[in-house]
C-alpha positions, 0 to 999 in steps of 0.5 A, spaced: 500 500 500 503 506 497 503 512 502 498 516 504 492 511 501 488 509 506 483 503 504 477 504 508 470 500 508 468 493 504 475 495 500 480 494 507 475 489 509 476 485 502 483 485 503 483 483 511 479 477 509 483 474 503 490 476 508 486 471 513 484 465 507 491 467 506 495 466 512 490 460 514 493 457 508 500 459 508 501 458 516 495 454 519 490 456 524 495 454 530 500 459 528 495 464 525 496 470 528 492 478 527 499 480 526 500 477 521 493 478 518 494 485 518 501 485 515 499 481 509 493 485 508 497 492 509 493 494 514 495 496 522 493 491 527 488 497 530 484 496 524 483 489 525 482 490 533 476 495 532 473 489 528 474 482 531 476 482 538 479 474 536 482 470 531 476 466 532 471 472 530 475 473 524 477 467 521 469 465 521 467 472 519 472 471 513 469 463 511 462 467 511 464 472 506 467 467 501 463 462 502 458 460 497 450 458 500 450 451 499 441 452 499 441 455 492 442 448 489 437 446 484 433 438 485 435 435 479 430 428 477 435 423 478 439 421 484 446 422 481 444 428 478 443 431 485 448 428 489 453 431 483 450 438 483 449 438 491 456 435 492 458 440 487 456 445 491 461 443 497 467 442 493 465 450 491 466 452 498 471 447 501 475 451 494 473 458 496 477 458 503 482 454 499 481 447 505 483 452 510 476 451 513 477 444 514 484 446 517 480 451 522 476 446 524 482 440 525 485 446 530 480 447 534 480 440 537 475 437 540 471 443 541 464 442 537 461 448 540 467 453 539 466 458 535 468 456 528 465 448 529 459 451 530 458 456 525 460 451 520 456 446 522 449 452 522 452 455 515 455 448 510 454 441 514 447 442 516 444 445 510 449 441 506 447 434 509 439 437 510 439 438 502 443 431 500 438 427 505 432 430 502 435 428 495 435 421 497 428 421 499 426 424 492 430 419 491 426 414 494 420 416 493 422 415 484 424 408 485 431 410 484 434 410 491 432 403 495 428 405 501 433 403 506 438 407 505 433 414 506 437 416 512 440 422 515 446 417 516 447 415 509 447 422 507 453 423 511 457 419 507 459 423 501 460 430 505 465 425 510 469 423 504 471 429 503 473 431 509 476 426 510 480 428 504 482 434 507 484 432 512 489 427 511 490 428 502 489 435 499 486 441 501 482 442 495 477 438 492 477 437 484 471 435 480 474 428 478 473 427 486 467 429 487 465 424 481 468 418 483 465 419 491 458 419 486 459 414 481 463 409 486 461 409 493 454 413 493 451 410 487 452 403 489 450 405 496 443 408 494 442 403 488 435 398 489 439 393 485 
C-alpha cells in the first residue's frame, strides 16, 4: 500500500479477509496470528482490533464472506444428478477458503461448540447434509434410491469423504473427486439393485 492511501470500508475489509484465507493457508490456524493478518493485508493491527476482538471472530467472519450458500442448489430428477450438483456445491466452498476451513476446524480440537465448529456446522454441514438427505428421499420416493438407505446417516457419507480428504490428502477438492465419491461409493450405496 503506497503512502498516504488509506483503504477504508468493504475495500480494507476485502483485503483483511483474503490476508486471513491467506495466512490460514500459508501458516495454519495454530500459528495464525492478527499480526500477521494485518501485515499481509497492509493494514495496522488497530484496524483489525476495532473489528474482531479474536482470531476466532475473524477467521469465521472471513469463511462467511467467501463462502458460497450451499441452499441455492437446484433438485435435479435423478439421484446422481443431485448428489453431483449438491456435492458440487461443497467442493465450491471447501475451494473458496482454499481447505483452510477444514484446517480451522482440525485446530480447534475437540471443541464442537467453539466458535468456528459451530458456525460451520449452522452455515455448510447442516444445510449441506439437510439438502443431500432430502435428495435421497426424492430419491426414494422415484424408485431410484432403495428405501433403506433414506437416512440422515447415509447422507453423511459423501460430505465425510471429503473431509476426510482434507484432512489427511489435499486441501482442495477437484471435480474428478467429487465424481468418483458419486459414481463409486454413493451410487452403489443408494442403488435398489
Amino acid at each position: 500500500m503506497s503512502p498516504g492511501i488509506r483503504r477504508r470500508g468493504s475495500e480494507l475489509e476485502s483485503a483483511i479477509f483474503t490476508a486471513v484465507i491467506g495466512q490460514l493457508e500459508a501458516v495454519g490456524y495454530r500459528k495464525f496470528t492478527m499480526e500477521g493478518v494485518a501485515a499481509a493485508a497492509q493494514t495496522g493491527k488497530a484496524a483489525l482490533y476495532r473489528r474482531w476482538d479474536s482470531k476466532e471472530e475473524l477467521i469465521r467472519d472471513a469463511f462467511l464472506h467467501v463462502l458460497p450458500s450451499p441452499g441455492d442448489v437446484p433438485a435435479h430428477e435423478d439421484i446422481r444428478s443431485d448428489l453431483v450438483e449438491i456435492l458440487g456445491s461443497y467442493r465450491d466452498m471447501i475451494n473458496a477458503t482454499h481447505g483452510t476451513m477444514i484446517e480451522a476446524i482440525k485446530g480447534e480440537g475437540s471443541d464442537t461448540t467453539g466458535l468456528l465448529h459451530t458456525t460451520i456446522k449452522e452455515h455448510v454441514s447442516e444445510p449441506l447434509k439437510e439438502l443431500l438427505y432430502q435428495a435421497i428421499l426424492r430419491g426414494v420416493e422415484r424408485g431410484d434410491v432403495r428405501p433403506a438407505a433414506g437416512t440422515r446417516d447415509v447422507a453423511m457419507v459423501g460430505p465425510a469423504m471429503f473431509t476426510y480428504s482434507c484432512m489427511t490428502i489435499r486441501p482442495d477438492i477437484t471435480e474428478e473427486y467429487v465424481t468418483m465419491v458419486v459414481d463409486e461409493i454413493l451410487m452403489p450405496l443408494l442403488s435398489p439393485r
